[in-house]
SEDOTOR-530541 format. One record per residue: residue in three letters; z, x, y of N, C-alpha, C in turn. Coordinates in steps of 0.2 Angstrom, whole numbers, padded with zeros to 4 digits, always signed. Example, Ala and Ser with C-alpha at 12.3 -4.5 7.8 and 13.67 -1.06 7.14 Angstrom:
<recs>
ALA+0039+0066-0028+0039+0062-0022+0039+0066-0016 SER+0035+0064-0011+0036+0068-0005+0039+0064+0000 
</recs>
This chain:
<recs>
UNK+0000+0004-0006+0000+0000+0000+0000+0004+0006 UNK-0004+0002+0010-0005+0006+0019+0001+0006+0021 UNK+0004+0011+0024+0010+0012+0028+0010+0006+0036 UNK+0014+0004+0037+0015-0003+0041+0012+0001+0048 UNK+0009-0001+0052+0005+0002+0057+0010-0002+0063 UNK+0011+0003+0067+0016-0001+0073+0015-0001+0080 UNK+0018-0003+0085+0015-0004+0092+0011+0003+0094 UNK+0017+0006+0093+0016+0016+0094+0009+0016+0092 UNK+0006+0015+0087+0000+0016+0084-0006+0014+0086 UNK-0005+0006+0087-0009+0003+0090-0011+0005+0098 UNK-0004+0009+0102-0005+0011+0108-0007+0016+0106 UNK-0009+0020+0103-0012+0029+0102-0018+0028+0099 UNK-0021+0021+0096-0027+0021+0095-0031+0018+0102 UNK-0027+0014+0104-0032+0009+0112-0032+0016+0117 UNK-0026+0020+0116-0028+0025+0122-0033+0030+0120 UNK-0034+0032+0115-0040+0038+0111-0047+0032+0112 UNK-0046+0027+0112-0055+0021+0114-0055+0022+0120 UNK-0051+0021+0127-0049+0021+0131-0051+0028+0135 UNK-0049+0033+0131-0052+0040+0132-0058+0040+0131 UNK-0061+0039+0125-0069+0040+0125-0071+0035+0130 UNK-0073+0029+0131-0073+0026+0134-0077+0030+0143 UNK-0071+0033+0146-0071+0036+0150-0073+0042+0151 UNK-0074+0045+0145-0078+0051+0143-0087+0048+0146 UNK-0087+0044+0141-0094+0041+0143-0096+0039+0149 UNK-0093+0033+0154-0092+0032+0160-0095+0037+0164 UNK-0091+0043+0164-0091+0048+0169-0098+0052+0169 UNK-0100+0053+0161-0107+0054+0162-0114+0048+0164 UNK-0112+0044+0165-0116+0037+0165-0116+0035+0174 UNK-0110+0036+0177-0111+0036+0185-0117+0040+0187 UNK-0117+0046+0186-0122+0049+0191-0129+0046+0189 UNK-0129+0044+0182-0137+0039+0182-0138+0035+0186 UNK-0131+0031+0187-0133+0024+0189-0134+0026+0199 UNK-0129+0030+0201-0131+0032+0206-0137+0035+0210 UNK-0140+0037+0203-0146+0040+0205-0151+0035+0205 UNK-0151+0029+0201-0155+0024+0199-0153+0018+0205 UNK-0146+0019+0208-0146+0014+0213-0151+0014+0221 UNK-0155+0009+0223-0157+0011+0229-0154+0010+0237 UNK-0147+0006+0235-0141+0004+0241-0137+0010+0242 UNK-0138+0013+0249-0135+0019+0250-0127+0018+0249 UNK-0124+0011+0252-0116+0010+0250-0116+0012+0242 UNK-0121+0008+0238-0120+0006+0230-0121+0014+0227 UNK-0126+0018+0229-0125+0024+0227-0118+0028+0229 UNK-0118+0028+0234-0110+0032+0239-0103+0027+0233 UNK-0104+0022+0230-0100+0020+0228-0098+0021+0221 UNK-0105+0023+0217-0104+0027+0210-0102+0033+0210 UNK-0105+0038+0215-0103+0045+0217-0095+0047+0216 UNK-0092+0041+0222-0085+0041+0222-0082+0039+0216 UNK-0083+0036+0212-0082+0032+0206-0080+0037+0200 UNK-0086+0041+0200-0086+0046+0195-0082+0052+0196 UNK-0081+0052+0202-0072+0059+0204-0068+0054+0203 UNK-0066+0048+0202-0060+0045+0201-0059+0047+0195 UNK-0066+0046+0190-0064+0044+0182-0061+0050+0180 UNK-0065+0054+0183-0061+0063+0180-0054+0062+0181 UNK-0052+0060+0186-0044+0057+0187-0042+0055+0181 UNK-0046+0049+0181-0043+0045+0175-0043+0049+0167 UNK-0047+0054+0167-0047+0056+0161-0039+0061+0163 UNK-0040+0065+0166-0035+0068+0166-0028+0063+0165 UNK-0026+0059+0168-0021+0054+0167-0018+0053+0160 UNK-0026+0050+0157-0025+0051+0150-0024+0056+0146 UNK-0027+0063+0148-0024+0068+0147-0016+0070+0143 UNK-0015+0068+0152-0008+0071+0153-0002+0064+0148 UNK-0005+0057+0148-0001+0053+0143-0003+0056+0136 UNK-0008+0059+0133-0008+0060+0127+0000+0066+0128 UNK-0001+0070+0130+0004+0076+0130+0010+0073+0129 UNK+0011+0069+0135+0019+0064+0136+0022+0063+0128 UNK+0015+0060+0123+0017+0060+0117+0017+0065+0111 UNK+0015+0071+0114+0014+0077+0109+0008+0077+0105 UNK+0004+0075+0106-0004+0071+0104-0007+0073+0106 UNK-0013+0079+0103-0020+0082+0106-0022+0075+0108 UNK-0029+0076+0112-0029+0072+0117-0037+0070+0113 UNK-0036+0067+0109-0042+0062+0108-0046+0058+0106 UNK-0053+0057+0107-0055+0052+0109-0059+0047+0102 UNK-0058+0042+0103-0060+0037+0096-0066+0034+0098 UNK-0071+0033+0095-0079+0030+0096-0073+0022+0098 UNK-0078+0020+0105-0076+0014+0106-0085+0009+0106 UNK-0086+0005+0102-0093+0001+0102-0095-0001+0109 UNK-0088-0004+0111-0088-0010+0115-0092-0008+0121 UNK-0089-0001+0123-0090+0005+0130-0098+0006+0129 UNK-0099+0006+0122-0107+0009+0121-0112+0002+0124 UNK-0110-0001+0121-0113-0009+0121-0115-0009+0127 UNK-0110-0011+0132-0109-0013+0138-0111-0006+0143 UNK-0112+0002+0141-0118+0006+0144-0126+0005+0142 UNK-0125+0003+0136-0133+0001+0134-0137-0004+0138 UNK-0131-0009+0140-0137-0016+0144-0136-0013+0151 UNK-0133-0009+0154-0133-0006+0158-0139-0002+0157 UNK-0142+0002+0153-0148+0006+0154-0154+0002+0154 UNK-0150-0004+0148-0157-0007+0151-0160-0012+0157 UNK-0155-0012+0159-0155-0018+0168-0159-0009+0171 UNK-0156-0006+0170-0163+0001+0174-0167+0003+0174 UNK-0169+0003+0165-0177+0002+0164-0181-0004+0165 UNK-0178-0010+0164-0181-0015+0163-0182-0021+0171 UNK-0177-0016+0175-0178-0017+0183-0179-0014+0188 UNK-0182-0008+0185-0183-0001+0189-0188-0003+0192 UNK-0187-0001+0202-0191-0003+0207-0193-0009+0208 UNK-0188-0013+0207-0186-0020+0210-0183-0022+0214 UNK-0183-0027+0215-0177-0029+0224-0171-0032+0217 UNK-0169-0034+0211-0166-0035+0208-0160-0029+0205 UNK-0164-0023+0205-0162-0018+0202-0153-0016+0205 UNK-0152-0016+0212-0146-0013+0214-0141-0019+0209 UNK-0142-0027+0210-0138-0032+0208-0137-0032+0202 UNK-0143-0030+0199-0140-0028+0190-0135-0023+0191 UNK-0137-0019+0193-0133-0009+0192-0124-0013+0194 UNK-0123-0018+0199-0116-0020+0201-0114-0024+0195 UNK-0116-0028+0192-0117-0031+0186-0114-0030+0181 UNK-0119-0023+0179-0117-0019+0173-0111-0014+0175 UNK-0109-0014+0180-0104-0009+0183-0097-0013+0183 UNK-0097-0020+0184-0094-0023+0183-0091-0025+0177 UNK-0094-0025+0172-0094-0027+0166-0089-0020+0164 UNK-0092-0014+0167-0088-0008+0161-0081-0009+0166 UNK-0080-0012+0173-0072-0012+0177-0069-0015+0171 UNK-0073-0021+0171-0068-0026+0169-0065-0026+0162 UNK-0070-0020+0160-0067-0020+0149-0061-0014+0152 UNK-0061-0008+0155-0056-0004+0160-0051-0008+0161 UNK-0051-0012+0164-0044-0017+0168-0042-0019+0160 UNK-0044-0023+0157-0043-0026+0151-0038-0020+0146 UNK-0042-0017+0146-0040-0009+0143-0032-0005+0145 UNK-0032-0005+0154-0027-0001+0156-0023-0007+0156 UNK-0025-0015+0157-0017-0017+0159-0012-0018+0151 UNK-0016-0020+0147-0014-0020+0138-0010-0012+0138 UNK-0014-0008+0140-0009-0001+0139+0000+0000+0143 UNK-0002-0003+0147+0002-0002+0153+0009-0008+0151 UNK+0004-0016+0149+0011-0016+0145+0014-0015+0139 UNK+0012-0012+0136+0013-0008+0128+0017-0003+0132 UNK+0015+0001+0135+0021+0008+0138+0027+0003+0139 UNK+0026+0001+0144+0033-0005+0147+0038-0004+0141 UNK+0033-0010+0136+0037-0012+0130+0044-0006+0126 UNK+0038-0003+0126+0041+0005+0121+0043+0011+0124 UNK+0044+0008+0133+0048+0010+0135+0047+0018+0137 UNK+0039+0019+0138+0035+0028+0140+0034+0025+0148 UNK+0040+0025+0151+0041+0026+0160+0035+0028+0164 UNK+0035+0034+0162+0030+0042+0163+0022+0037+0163 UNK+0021+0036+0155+0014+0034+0155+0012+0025+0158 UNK+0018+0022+0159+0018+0016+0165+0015+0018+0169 UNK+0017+0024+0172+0016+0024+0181+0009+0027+0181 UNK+0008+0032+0175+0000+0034+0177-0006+0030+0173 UNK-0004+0024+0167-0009+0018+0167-0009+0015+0176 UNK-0004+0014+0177-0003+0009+0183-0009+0010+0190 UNK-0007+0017+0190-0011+0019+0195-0020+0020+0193 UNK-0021+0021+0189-0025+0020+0184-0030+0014+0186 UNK-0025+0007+0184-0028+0000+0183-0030-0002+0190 UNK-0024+0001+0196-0026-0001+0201-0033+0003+0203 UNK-0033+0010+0202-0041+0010+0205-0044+0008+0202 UNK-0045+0004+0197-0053+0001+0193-0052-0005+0197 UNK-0048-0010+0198-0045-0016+0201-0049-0016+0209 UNK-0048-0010+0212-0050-0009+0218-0058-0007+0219 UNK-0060-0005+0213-0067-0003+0212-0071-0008+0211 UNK-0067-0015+0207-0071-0020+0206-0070-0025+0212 UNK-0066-0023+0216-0066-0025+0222-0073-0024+0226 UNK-0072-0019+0227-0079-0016+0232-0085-0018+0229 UNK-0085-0017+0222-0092-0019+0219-0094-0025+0220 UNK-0088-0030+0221-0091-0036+0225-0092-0038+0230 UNK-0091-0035+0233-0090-0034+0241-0099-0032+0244 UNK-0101-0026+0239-0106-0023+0239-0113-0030+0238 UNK-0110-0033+0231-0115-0036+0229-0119-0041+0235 UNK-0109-0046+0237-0109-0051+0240-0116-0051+0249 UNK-0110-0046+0252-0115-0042+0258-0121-0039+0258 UNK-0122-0038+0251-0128-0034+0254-0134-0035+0249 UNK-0133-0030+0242-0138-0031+0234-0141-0038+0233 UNK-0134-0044+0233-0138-0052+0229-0143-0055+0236 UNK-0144-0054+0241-0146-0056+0247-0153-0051+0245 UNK-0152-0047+0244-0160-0042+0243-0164-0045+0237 UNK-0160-0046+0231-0161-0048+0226-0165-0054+0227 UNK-0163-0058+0229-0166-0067+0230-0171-0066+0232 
</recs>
């Protein structure tokens, strides 16, 4: 019989998908920056991808908190959701539609992130790792803030181009 798998576990498997995840990311901004044609929306993945190095480090530094080489688990979900992102840029390259996809598909990988750091953040709580609270925390809030802007961008500026 498999040995009983516990929260612990559960939190060191979501954070190693969590880590790939953002491994990916971080090489997949400059694409989308380069593919974007909204000087804010390029200027805003550029920033984006100096955060994630952040966020990787973060996770870094929780793996250690746990005494845990740091890494990273094939997450599908992260591949998936960069795949229809490649393809809203092949398949809407040199369109008035193309920025509005790129925030889209940018949106989608916030939203699996938020999803991601808030379940971590409360599992830390839970189990009572203070240290890796504060650095999900800060974490959630920039992606939180990022998916802010991206609709900020879309609202103001991309979907009006689009239409």
């Amino acid at each position: 019989m498999a040995a009983e798998k516990t929260l612990d576990d559960l939190f060191l498997d979501t954070l190693k998908d969590i880590y790939y995840a953002e491994k990916q990311i971080v090489k997949t901004l400059p694409k989308m920056a380069k593919a974007a044609t909204s000087p804010e929306l390029k200027a805003g993945f550029e920033q984006h991808a100096e955060e994630t190095e952040g966020h990787i480090e973060r996770l870094e530094q929780i793996f250690e908190l746990l005494g845990k080489p740091a890494r990273a688990k094939t997450c599908d979900a992260i591949l998936g959701i960069i795949e229809e992102g490649k393809s809203i840029m092949d398949e809407y390259k040199g369109t008035v539609a193309l920025d509005a996809g790129l925030v889209s598909s940018a949106q989608a990988v916030e939203h699996y992130e938020m999803a991601r750091y808030g379940t971590l953040k409360t599992w830390a709580t839970q189990l009572g790792m203070t240290d890796a609270v504060a650095l999900l925390d800060a974490t959630l809030k920039e992606e939180i803030a990022t998916d802010k802007k991206l609709s900020q961008v879309a609202t103001s500026n991309v979907n009006q181009k689009a239409a």
